[in-house]
TORLOFI-979714 format. One record per residue (C-alpha): z, y, x. Coordinates in steps of 0.001 Angstrom, whole numbers, padded with zeros to 6 digits, always signed. Example, Ala and Ser with C-alpha at 12.3 -4.5 7.8 and 13.67 -1.06 7.14 Angstrom:
2
+007800-004500+012300;+007140-001060+013670;
END
This chain:
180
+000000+000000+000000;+000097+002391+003151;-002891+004350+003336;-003513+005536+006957;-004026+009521+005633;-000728+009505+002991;+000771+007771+005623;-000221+011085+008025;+000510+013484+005787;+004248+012007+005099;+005189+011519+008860;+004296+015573+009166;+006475+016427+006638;+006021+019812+006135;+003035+020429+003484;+002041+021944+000380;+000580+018044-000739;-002951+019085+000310;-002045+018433+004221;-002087+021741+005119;+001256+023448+007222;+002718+025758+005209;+003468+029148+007318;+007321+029621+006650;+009783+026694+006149;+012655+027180+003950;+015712+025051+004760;+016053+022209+001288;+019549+023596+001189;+018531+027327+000376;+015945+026488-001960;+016093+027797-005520;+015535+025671-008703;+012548+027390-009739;+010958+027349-005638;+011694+023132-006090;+010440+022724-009106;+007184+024486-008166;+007317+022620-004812;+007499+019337-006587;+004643+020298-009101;+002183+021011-006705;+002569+017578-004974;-000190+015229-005563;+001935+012120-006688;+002736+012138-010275;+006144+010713-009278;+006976+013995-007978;+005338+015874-010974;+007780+013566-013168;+010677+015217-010904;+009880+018457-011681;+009710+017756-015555;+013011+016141-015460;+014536+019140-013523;+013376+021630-015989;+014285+019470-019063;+018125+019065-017543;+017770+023148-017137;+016412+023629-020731;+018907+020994-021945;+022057+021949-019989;+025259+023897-021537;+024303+027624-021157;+028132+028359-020925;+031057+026555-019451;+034300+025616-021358;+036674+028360-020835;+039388+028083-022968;+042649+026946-023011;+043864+023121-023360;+047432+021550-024067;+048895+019417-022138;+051482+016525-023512;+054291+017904-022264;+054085+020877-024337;+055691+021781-027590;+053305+021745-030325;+053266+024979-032594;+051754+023569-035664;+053815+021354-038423;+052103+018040-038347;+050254+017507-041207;+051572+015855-043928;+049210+013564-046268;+050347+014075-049521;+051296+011705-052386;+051883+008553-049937;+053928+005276-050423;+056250+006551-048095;+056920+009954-050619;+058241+007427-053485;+060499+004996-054182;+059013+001852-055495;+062395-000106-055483;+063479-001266-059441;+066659-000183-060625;+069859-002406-059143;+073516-002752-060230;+075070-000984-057426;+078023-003329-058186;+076136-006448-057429;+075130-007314-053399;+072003-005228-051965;+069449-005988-049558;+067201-003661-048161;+063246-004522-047283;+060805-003156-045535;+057337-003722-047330;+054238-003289-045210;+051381-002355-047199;+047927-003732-046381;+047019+000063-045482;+049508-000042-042909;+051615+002081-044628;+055722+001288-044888;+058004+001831-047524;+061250+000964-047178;+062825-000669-050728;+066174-001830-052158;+067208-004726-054149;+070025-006701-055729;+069885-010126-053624;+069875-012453-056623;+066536-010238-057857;+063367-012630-058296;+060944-012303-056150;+058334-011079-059015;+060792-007767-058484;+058953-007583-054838;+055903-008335-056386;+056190-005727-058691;+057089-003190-056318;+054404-003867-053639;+051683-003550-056754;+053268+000252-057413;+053285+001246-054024;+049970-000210-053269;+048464+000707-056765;+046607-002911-056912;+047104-005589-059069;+049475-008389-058232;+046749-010904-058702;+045034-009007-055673;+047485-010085-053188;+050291-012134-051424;+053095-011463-049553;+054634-012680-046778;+058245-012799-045261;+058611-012232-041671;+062251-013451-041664;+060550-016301-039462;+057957-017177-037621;+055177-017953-038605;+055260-015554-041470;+056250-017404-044584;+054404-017012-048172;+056487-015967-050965;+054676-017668-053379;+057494-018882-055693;+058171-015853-058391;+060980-016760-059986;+063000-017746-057021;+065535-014934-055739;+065129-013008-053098;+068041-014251-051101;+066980-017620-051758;+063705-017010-050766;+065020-015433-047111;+064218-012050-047895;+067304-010499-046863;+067204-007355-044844;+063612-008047-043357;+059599-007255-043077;+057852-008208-045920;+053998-008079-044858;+050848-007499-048282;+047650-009187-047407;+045163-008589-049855;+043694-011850-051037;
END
């Protein structure tokens, strides 16, 4: 692929890309955009061309302005409240009324949003009570889910309705929704 006369006119390496000298040099480093790009133009290989067009699309493309403002860091207090999504599980309480003189559990219930709400019982409750109260907070059907206890591992199905909650090991615990 070496052709005696490119070859020639490469090993000079100072020309215009006709093999002529050119008069003055300019050192690469000093060179402008615009005196490269019309350098690289008038060489004869298209590769070169191709240069030049990419240079001049980068230019064309390229942010006319740098960033200049100011940034936070972590470590800084933020100024603005954090915003608050309104009307949430979390904003209610889902849990059914209880006889206060009766034993209480509390349960966490993690919604299949990811959401938590954090509800109270009487331990002898059913656990259609739980049922009941995952549904409201969720605003699905019970038919549309199960729940599971994570009183043990692996995570145990509370698919028996009419057993109580305390017999069913829900006692101060995560109680996980999965959507069916």
């Amino acid at each position: 692929m070496l052709d005696g006369a490119t070859h020639g006119r490469r090993a000079c390496g100072h020309g215009d890309g006709n093999g002529e000298r050119e008069s003055e040099m300019i050192p690469f480093d000093e060179l402008t955009k615009g005196q490269l790009v019309e350098l690289l133009k008038a060489h004869p290989s298209p590769d070169m061309r191709q240069v030049a067009e990419n240079i001049m699309l980068v230019e064309k493309y390229a942010p006319q302005q740098l960033f200049t403002g100011g940034g936070h860091t972590l470590s800084e207090p933020s100024h603005a409240p954090p915003p608050h999504a309104p009307n949430t599980a979390k904003d209610h309480d889902y849990s059914p009324p209880i006889d206060t003189d009766k034993p209480t559990t509390k349960v966490t219930l993690r919604l299949h949003t990811g959401d938590q709400v954090k509800l109270t019982f009487n331990n002898a409750m059913p656990v259609k009570e739980l049922y009941a109260a995952a549904a409201k907070a969720s605003n699905i059907g019970v038919a549309s889910f199960r729940l599971f206890s994570s009183a043990a591992f692996p995570p145990k199905p509370l698919d028996d309705h009419a057993q109580s909650l305390e017999e069913a090991g829900v006692m101060e615990c995560l109680v996980t929704q999965k959507l069916k």
